[in-house]
N, C-alpha and C positions, 0 to 999 in steps of 0.2 A: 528476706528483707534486704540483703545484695551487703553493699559495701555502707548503706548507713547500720543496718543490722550488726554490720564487726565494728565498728565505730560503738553502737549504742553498747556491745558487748563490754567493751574493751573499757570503753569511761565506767559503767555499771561494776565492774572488777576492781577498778583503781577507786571509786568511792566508796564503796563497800571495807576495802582492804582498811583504810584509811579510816572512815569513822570506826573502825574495831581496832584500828589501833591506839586513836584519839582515847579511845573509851577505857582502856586499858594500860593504861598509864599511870605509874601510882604520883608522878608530880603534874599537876596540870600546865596541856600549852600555853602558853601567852605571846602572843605576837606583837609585844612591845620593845621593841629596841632603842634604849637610849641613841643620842647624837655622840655623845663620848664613846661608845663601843662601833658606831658606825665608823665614825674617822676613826679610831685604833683600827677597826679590819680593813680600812682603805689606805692607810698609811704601809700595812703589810703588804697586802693585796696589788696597787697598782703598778709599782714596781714590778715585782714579780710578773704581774698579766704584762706589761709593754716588753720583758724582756724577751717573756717567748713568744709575743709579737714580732719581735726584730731577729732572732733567731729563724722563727718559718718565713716571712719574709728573705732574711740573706738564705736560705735555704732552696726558697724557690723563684729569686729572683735569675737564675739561667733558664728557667723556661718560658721566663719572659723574653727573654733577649732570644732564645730560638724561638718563640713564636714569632715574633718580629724579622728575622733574620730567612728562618730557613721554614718555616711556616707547618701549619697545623698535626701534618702526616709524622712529623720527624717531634715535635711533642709527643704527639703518642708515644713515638717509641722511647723516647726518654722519660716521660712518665710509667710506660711499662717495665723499664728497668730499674727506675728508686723506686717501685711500687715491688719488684723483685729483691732489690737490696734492703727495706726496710721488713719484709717477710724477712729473711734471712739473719738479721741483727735478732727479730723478736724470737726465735726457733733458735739459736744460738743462747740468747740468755737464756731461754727456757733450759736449754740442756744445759749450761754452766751454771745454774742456782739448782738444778737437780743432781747433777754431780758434788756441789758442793754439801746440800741438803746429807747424803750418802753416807 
């Protein structure tokens, strides 16, 4: 059946999972949300979302100004070195919360 076949697979799997989980649940779902819990989780919520909006923005706003500048080739390579340095931060934590763990 090619690639609808892993597609027909794949949703078949995730509905399955899902109504057995539905089913199994000793308090029943209900997909009703007050207006008062919507704005509480948006008063939390968008704060938080635009800061780390402006965060990855100031972030990667220098490879806008080398794309502009010094053009496509030299992105790359500076995309391949904070794609180097952000590997090396997540492998570092790893080993300083498993040294800690110890």
């Amino acid at each position: 059946m090619g690639l609808a076949g892993l597609g027909i697979a794949n949703l078949a799997g995730l509905i399955v999972t899902a109504l057995f989980l539905l089913r199994s649940q000793d308090v029943p779902f209900q997909l009703r949300i007050s207006r008062k819990e919507i704005a509480e989780l948006m008063r939390v919520g968008v704060p938080f979302s635009l800061t780390e909006a402006g965060y990855e923005l100031l972030r990667r706003v220098d490879v806008f100004v080398i794309a502009l500048l010094l053009g496509p080739t030299t992105v790359g390579s500076t995309a391949s070195g904070i794609l180097v340095m952000d590997f090396a931060v997540v492998l570092d934590r790893g080993r300083i919360s498993g040294a800690l763990a110890d």
